[in-house]
Predicted model as a PDB file, atoms N, CA, C, CB and O in Angstrom, pLDDT in the B-factor column:
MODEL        1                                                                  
ATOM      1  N   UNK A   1       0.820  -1.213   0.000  1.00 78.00           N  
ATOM      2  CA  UNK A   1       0.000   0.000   0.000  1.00 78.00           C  
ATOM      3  C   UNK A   1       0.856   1.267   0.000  1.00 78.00           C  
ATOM      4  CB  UNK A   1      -0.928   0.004   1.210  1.00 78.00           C  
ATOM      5  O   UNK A   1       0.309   2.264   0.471  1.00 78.00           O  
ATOM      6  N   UNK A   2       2.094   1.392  -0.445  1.00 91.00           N  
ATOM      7  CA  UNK A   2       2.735   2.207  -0.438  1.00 91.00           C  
ATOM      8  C   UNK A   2       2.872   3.161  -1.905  1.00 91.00           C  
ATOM      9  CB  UNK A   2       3.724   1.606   0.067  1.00 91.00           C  
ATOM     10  O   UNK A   2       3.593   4.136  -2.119  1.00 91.00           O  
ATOM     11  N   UNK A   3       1.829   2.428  -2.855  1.00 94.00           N  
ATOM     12  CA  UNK A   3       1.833   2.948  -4.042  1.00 94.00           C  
ATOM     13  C   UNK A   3      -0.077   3.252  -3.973  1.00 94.00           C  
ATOM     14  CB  UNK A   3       2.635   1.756  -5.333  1.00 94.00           C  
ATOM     15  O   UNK A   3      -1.026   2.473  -3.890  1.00 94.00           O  
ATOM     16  N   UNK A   4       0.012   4.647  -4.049  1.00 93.00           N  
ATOM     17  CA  UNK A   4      -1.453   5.228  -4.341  1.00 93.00           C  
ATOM     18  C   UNK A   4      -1.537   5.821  -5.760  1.00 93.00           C  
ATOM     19  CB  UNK A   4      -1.861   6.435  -3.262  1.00 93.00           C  
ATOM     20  O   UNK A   4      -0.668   6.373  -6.435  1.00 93.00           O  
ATOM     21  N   UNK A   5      -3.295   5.455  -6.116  1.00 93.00           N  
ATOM     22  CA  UNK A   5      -3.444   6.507  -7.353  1.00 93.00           C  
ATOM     23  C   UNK A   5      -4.172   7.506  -7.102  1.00 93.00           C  
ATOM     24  CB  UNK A   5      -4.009   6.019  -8.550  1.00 93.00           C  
ATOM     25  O   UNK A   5      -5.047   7.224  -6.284  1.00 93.00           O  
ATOM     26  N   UNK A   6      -4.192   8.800  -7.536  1.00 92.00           N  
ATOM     27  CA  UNK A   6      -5.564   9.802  -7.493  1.00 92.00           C  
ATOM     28  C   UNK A   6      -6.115  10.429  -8.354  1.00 92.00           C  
ATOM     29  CB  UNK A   6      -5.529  10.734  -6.824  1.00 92.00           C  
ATOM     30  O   UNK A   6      -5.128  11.006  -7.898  1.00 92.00           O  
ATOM     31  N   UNK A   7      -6.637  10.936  -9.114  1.00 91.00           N  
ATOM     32  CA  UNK A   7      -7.303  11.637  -9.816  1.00 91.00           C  
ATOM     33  C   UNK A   7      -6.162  12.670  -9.841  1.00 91.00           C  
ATOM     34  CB  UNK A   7      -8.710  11.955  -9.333  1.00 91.00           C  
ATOM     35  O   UNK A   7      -5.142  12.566  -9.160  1.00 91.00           O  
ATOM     36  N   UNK A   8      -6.483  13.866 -10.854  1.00 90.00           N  
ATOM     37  CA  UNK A   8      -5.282  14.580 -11.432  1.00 90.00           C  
ATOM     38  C   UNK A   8      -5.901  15.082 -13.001  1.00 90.00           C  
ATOM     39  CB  UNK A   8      -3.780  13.409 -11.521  1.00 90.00           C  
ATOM     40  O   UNK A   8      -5.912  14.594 -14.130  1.00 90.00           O  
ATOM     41  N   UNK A   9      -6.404  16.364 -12.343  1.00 84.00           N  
ATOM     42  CA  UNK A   9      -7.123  17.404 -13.761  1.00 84.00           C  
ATOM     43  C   UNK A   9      -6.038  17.704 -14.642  1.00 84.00           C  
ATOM     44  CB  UNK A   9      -7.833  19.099 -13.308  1.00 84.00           C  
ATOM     45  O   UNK A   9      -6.530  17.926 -15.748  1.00 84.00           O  
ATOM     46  N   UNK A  10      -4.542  17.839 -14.681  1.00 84.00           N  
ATOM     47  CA  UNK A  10      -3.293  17.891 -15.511  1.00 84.00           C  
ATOM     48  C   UNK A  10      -3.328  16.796 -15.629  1.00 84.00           C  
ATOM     49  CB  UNK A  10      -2.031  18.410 -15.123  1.00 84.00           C  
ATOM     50  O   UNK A  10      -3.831  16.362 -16.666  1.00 84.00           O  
ATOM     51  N   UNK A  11      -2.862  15.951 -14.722  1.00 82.00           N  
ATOM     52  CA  UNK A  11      -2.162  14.560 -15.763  1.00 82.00           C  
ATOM     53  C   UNK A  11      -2.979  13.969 -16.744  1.00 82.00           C  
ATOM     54  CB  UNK A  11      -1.760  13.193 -14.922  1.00 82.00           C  
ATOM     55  O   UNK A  11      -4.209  13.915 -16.768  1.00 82.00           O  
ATOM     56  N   UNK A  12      -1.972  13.433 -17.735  1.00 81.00           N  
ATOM     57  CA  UNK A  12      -2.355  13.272 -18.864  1.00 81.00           C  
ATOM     58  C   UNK A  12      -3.228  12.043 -19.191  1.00 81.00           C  
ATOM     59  CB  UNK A  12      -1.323  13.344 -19.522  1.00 81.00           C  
ATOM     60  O   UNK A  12      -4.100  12.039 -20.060  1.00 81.00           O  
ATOM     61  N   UNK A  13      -2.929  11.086 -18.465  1.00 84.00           N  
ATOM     62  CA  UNK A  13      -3.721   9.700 -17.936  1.00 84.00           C  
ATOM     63  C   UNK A  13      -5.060  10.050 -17.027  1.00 84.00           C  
ATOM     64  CB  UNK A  13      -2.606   8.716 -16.885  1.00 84.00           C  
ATOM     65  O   UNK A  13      -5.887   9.230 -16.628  1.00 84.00           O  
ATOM     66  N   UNK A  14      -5.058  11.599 -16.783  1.00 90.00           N  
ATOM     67  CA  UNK A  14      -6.155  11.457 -15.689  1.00 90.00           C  
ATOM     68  C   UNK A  14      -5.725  11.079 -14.269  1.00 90.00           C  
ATOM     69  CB  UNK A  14      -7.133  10.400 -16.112  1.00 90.00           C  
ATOM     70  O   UNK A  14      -6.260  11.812 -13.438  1.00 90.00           O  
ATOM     71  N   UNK A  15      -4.818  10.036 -13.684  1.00 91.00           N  
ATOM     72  CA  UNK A  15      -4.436  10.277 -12.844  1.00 91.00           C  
ATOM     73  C   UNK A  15      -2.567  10.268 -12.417  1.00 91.00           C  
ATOM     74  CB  UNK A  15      -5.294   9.599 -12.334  1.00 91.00           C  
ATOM     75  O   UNK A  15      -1.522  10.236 -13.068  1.00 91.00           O  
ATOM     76  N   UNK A  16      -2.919  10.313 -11.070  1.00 91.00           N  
ATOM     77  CA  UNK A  16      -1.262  10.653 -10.581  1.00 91.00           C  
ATOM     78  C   UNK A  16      -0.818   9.065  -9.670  1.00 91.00           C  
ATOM     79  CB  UNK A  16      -1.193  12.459  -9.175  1.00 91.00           C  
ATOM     80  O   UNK A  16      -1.654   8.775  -8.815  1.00 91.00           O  
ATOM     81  N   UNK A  17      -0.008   8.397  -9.753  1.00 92.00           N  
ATOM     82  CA  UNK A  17       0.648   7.709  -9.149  1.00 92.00           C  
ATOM     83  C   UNK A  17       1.515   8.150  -7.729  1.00 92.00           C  
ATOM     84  CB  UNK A  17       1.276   7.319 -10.090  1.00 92.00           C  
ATOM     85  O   UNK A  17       2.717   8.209  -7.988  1.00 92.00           O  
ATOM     86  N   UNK A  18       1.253   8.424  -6.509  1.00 93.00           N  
ATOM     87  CA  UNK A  18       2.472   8.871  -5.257  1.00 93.00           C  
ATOM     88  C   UNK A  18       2.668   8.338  -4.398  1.00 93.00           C  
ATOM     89  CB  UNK A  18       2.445   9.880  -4.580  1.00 93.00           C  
ATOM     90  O   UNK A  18       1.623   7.765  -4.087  1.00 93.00           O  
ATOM     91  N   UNK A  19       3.272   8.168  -3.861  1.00 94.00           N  
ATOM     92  CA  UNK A  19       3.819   7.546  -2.783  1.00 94.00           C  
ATOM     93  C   UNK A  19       2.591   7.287  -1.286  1.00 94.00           C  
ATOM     94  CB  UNK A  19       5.173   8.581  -2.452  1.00 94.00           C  
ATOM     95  O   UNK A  19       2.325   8.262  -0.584  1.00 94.00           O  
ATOM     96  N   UNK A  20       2.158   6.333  -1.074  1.00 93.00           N  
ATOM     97  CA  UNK A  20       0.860   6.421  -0.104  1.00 93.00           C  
ATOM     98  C   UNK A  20       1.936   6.665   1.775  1.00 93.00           C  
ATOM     99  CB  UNK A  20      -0.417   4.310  -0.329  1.00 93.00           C  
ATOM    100  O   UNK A  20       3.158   6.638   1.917  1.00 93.00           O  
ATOM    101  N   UNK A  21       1.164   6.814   2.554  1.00 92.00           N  
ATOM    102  CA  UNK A  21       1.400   7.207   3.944  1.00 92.00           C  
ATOM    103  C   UNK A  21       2.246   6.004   4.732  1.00 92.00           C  
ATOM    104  CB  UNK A  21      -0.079   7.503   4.667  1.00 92.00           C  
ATOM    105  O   UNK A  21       1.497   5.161   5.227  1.00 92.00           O  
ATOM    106  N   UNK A  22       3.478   5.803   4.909  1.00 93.00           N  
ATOM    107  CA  UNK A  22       4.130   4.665   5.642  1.00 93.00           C  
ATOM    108  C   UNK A  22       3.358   4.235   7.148  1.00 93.00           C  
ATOM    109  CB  UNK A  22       5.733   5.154   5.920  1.00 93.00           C  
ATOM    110  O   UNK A  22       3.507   3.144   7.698  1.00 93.00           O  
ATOM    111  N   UNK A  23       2.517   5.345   7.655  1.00 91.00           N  
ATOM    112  CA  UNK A  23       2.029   4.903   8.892  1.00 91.00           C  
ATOM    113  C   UNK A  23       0.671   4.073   8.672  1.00 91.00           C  
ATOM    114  CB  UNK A  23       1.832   6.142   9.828  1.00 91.00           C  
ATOM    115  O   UNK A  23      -0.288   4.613   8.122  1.00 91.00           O  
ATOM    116  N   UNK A  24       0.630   2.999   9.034  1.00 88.00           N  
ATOM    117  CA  UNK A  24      -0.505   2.273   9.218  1.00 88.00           C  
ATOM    118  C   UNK A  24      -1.546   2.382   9.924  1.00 88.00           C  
ATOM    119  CB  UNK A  24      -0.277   1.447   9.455  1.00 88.00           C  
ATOM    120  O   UNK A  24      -0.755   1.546  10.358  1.00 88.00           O  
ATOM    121  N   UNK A  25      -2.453   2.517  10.488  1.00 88.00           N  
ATOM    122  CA  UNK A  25      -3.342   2.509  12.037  1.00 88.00           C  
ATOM    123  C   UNK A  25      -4.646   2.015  11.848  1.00 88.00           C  
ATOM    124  CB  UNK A  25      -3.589   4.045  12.769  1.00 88.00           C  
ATOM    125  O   UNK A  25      -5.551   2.605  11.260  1.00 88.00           O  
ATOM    126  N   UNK A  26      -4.686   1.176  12.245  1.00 88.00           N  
ATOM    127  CA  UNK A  26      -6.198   0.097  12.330  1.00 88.00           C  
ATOM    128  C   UNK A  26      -7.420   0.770  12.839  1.00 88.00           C  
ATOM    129  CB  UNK A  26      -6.041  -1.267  13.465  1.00 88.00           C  
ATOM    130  O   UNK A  26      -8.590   0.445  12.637  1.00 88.00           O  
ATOM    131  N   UNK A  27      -7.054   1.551  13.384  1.00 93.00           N  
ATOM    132  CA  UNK A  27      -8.065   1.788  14.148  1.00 93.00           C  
ATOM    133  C   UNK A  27      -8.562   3.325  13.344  1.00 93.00           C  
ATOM    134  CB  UNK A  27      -7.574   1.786  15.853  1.00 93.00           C  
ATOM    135  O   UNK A  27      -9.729   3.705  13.245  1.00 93.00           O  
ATOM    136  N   UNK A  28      -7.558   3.924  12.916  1.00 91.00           N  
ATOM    137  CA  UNK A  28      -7.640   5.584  12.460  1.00 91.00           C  
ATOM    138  C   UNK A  28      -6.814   5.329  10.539  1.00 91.00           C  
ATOM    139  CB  UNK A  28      -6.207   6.975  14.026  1.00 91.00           C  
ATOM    140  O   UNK A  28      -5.704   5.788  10.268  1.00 91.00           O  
ATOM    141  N   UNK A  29      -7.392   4.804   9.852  1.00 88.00           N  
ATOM    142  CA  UNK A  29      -6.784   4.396   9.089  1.00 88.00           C  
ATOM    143  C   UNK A  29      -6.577   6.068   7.482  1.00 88.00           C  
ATOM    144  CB  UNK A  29      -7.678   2.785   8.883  1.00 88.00           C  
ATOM    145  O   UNK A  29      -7.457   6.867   7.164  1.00 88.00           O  
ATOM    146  N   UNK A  30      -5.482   5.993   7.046  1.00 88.00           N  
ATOM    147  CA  UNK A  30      -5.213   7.216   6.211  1.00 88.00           C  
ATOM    148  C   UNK A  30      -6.080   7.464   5.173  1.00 88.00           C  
ATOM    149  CB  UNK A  30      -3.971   7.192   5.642  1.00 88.00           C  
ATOM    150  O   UNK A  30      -6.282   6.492   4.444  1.00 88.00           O  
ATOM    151  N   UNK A  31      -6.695   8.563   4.874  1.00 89.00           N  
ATOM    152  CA  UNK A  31      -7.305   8.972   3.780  1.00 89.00           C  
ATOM    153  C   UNK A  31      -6.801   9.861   3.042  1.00 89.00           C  
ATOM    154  CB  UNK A  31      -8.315   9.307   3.994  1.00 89.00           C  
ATOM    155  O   UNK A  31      -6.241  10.680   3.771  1.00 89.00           O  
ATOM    156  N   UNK A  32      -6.704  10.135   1.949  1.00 90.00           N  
ATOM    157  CA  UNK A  32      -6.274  10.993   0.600  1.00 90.00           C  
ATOM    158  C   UNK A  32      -7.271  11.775   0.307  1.00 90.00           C  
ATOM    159  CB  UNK A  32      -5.957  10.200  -0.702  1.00 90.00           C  
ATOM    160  O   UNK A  32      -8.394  11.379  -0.006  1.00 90.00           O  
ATOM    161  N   UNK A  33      -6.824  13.216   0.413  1.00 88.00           N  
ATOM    162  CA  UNK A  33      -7.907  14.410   0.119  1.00 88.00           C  
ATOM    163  C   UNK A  33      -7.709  14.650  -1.599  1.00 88.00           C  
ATOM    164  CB  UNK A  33      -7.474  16.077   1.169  1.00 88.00           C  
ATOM    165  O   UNK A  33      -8.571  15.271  -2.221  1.00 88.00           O  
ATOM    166  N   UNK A  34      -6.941  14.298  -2.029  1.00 85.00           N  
ATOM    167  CA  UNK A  34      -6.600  14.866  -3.421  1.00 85.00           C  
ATOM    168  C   UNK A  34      -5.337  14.795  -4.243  1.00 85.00           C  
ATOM    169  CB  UNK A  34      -6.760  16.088  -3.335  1.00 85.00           C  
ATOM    170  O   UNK A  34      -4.631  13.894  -3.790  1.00 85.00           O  
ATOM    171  N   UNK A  35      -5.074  15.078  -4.727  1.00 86.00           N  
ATOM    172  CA  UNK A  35      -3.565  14.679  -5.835  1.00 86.00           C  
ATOM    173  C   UNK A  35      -2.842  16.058  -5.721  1.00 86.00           C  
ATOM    174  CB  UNK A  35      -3.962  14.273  -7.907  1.00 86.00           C  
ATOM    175  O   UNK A  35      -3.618  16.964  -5.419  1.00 86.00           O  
ATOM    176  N   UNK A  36      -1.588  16.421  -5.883  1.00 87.00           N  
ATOM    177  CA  UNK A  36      -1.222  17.662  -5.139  1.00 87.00           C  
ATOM    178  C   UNK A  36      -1.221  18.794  -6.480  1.00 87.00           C  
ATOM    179  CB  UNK A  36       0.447  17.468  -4.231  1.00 87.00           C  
ATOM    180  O   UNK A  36      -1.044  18.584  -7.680  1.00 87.00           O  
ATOM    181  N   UNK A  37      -1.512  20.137  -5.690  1.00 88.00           N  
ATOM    182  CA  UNK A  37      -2.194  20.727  -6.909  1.00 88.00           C  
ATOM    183  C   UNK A  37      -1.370  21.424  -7.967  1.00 88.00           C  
ATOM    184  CB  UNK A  37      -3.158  21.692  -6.469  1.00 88.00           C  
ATOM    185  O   UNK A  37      -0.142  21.472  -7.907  1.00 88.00           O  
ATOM    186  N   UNK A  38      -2.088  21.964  -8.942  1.00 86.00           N  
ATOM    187  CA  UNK A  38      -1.230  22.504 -10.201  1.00 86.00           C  
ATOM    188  C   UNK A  38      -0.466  23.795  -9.947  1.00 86.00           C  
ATOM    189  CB  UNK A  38      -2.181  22.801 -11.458  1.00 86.00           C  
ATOM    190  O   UNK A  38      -0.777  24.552  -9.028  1.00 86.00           O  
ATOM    191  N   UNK A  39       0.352  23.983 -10.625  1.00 85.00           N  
ATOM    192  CA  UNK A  39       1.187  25.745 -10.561  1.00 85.00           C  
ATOM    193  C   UNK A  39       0.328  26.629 -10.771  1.00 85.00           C  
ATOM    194  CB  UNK A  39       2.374  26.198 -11.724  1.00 85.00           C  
ATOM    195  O   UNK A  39      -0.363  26.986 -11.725  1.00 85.00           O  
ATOM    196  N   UNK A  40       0.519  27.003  -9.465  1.00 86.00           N  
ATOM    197  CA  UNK A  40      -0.005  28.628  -8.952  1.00 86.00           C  
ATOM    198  C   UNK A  40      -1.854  28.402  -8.778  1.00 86.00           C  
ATOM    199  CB  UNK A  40       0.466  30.172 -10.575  1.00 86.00           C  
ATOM    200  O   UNK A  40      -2.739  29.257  -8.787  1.00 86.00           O  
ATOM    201  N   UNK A  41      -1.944  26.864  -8.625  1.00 88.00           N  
ATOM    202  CA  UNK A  41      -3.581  26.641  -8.021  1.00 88.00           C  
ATOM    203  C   UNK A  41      -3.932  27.546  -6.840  1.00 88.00           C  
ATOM    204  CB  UNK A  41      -3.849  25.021  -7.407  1.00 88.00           C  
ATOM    205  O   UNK A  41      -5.054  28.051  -6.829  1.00 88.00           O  
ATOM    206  N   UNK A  42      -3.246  27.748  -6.042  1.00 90.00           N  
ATOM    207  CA  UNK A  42      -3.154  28.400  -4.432  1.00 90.00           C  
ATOM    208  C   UNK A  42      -2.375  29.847  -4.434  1.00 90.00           C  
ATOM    209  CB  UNK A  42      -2.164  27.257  -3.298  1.00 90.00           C  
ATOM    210  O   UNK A  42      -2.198  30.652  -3.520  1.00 90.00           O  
ATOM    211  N   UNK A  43      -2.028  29.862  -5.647  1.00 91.00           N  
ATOM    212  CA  UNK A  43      -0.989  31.551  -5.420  1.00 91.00           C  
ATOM    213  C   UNK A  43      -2.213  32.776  -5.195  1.00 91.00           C  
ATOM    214  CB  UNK A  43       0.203  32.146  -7.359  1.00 91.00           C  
ATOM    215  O   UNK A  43      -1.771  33.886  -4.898  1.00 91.00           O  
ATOM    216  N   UNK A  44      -3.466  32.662  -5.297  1.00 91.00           N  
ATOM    217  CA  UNK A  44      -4.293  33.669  -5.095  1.00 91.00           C  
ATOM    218  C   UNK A  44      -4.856  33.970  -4.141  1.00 91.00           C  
ATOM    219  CB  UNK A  44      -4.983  33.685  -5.681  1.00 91.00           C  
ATOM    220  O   UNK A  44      -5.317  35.096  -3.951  1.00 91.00           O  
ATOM    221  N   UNK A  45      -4.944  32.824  -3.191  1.00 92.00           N  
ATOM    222  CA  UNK A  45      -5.577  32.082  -1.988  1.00 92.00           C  
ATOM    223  C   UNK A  45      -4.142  32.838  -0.934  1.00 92.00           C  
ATOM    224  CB  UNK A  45      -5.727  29.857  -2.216  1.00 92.00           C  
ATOM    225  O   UNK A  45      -4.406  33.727  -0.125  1.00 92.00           O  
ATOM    226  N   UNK A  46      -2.927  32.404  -1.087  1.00 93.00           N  
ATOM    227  CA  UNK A  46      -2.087  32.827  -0.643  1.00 93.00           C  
ATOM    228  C   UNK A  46      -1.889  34.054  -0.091  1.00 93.00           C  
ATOM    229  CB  UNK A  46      -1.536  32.623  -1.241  1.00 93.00           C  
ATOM    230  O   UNK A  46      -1.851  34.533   1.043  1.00 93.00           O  
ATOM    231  N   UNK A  47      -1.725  34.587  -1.691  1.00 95.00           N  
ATOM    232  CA  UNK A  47      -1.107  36.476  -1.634  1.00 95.00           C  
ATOM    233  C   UNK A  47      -2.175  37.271  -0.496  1.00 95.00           C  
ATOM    234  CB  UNK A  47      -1.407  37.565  -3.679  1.00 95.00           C  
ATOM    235  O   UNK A  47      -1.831  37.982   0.448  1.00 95.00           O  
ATOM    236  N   UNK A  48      -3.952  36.800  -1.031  1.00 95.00           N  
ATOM    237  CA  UNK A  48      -4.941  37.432  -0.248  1.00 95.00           C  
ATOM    238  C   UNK A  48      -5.092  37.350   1.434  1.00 95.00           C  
ATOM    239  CB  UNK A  48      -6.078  36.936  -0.815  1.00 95.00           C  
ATOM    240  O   UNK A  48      -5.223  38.323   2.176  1.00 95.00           O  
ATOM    241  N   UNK A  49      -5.047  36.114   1.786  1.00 95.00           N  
ATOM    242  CA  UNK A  49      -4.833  35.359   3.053  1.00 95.00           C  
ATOM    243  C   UNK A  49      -4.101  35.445   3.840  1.00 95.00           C  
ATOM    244  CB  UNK A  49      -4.698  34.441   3.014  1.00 95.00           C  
ATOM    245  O   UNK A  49      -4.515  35.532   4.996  1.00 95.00           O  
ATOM    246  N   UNK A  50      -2.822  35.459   3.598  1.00 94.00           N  
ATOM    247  CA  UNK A  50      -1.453  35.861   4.708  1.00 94.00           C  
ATOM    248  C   UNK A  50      -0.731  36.888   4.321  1.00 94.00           C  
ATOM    249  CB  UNK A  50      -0.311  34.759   4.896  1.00 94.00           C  
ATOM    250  O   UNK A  50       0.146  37.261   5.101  1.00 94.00           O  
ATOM    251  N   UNK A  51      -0.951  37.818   2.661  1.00 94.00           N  
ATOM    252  CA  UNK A  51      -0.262  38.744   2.700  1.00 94.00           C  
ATOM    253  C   UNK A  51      -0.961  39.964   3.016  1.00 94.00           C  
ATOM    254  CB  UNK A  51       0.365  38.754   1.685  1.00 94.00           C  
ATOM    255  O   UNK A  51      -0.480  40.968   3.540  1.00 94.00           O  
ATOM    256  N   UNK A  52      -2.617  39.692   2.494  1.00 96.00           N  
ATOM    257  CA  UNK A  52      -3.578  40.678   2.647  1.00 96.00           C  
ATOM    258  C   UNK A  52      -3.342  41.475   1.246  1.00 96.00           C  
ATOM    259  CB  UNK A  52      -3.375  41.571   4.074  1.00 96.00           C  
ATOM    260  O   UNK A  52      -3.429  42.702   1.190  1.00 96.00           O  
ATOM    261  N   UNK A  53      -3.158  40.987   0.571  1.00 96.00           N  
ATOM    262  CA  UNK A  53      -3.094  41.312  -1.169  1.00 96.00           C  
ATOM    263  C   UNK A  53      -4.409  41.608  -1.771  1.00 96.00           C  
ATOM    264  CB  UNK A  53      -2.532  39.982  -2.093  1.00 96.00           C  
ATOM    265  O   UNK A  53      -5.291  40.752  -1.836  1.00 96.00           O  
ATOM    266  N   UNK A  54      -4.526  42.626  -2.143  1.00 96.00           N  
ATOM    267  CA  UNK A  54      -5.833  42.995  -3.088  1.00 96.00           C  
ATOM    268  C   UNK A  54      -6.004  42.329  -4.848  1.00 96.00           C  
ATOM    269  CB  UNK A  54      -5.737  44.812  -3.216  1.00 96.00           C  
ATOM    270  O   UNK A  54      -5.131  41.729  -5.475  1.00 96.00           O  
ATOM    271  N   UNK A  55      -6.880  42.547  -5.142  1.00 93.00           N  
ATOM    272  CA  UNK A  55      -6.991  42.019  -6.808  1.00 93.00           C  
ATOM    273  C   UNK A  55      -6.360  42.994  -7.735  1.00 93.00           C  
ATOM    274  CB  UNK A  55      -8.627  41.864  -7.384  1.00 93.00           C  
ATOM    275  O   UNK A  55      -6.080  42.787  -8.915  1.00 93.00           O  
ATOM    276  N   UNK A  56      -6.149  44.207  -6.974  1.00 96.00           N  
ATOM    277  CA  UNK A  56      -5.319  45.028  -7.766  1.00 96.00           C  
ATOM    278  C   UNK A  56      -3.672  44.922  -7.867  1.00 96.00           C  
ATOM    279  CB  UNK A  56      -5.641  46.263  -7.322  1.00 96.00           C  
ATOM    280  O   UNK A  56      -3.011  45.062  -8.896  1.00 96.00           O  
ATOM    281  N   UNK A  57      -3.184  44.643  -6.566  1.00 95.00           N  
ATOM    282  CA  UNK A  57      -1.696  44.398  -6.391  1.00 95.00           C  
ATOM    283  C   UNK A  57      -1.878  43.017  -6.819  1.00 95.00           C  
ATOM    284  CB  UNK A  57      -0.953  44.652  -4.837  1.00 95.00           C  
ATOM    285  O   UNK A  57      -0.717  42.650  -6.635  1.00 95.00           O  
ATOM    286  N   UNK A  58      -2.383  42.141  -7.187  1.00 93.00           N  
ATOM    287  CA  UNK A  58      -2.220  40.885  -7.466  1.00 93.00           C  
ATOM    288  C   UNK A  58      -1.970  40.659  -9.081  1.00 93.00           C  
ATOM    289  CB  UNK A  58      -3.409  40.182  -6.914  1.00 93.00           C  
ATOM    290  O   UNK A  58      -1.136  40.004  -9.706  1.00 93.00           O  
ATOM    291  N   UNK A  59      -3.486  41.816  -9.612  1.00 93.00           N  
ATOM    292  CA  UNK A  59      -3.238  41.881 -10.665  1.00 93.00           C  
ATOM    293  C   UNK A  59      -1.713  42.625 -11.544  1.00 93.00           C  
ATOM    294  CB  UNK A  59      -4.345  42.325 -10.839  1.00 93.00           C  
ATOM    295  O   UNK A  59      -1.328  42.487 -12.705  1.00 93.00           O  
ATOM    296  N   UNK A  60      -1.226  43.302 -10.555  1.00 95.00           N  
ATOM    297  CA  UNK A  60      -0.091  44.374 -10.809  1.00 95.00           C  
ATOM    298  C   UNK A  60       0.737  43.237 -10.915  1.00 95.00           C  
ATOM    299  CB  UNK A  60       0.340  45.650  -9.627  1.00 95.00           C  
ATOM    300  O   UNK A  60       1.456  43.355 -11.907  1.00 95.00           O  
ATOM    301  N   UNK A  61       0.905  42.337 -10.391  1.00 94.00           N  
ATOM    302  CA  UNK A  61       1.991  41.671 -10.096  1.00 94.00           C  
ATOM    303  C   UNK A  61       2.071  40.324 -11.161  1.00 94.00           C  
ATOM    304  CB  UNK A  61       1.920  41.334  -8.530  1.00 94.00           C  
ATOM    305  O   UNK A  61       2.996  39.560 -11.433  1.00 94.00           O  
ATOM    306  N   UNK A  62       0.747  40.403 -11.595  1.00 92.00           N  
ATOM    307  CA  UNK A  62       0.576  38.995 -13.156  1.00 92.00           C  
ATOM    308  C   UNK A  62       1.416  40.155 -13.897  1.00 92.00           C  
ATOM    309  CB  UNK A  62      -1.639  38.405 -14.216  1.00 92.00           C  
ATOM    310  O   UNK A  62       2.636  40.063 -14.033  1.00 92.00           O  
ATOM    311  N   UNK A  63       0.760  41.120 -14.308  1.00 93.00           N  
ATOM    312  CA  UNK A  63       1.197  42.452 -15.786  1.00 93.00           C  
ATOM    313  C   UNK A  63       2.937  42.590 -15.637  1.00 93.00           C  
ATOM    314  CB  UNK A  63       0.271  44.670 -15.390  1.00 93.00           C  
ATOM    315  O   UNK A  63       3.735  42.418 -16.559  1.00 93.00           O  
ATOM    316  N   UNK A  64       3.279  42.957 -14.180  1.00 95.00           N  
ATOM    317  CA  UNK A  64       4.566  42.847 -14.525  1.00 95.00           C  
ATOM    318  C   UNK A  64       5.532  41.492 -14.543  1.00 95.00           C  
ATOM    319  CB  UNK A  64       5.046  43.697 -13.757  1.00 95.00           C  
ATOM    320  O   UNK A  64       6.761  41.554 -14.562  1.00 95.00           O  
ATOM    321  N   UNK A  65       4.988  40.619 -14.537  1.00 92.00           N  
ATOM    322  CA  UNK A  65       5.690  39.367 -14.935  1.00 92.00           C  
ATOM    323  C   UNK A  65       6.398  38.579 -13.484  1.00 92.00           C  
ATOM    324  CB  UNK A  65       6.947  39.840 -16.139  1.00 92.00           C  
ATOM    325  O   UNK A  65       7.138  37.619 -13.269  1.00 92.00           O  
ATOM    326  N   UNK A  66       5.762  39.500 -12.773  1.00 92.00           N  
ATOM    327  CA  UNK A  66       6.044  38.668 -11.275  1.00 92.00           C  
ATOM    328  C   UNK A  66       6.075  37.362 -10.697  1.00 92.00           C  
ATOM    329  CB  UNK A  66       5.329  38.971 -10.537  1.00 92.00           C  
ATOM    330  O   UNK A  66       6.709  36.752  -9.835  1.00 92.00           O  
ATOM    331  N   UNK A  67       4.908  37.120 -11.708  1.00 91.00           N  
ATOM    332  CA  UNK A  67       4.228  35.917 -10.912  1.00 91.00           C  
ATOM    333  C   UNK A  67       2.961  35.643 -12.401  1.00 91.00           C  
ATOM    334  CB  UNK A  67       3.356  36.559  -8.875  1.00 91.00           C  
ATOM    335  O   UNK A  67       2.605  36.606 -13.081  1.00 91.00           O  
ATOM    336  N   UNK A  68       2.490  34.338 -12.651  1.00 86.00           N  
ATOM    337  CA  UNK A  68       2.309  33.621 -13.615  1.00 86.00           C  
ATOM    338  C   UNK A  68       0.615  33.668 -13.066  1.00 86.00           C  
ATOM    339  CB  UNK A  68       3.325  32.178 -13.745  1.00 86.00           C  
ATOM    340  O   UNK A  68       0.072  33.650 -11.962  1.00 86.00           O  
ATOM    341  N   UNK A  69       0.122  33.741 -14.555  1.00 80.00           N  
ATOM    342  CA  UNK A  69      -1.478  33.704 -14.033  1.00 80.00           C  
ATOM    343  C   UNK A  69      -1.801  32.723 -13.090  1.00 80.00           C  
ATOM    344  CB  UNK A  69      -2.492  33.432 -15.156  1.00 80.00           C  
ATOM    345  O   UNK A  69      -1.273  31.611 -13.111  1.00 80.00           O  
ATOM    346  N   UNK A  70      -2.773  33.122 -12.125  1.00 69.00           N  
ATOM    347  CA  UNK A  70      -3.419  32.223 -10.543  1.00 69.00           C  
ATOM    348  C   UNK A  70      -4.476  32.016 -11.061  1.00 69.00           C  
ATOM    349  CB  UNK A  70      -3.676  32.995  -8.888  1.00 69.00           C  
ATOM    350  O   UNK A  70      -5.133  32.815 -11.729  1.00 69.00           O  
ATOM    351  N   UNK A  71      -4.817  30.551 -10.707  1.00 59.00           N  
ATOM    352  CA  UNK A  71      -5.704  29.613 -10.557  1.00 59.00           C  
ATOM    353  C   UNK A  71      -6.689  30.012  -9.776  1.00 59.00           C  
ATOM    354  CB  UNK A  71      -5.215  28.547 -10.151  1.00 59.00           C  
ATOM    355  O   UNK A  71      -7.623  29.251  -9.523  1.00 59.00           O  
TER     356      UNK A  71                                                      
ENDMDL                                                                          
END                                                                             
């Protein structure tokens, strides 16, 4: 069980092959929320959230080549 598959909107197969959780527990056993996400899925979520970034400095910052269109 050390080889998991998941779903995966990029990959080209549809899904992703990774490495599953070495800890075992019978009782509390591991679940998989998702396949890990694409470039710059979270860069918008980010900047707004812990930097306190507006849509304007965010947008300032795609135009000057800062940072790659957000997801």
């Amino acid at each position: 069980d050390m080889r998991i598959t998941l779903p995966h909107p990029v990959a080209g197969s549809g899904t992703v092959d990774l490495i599953g959780n070495p800890l075992k527990f019978s009782a509390t056993p591991v679940t998989y929320q998702g396949a890990p996400p694409t470039l710059g899925q979270h860069t918008r979520t980010v900047l707004q959230g812990i930097l306190d970034m507006t849509d304007a400095d965010i947008t300032a910052l795609i135009a000057s080549g800062a940072i790659g269109e957000t997801a």
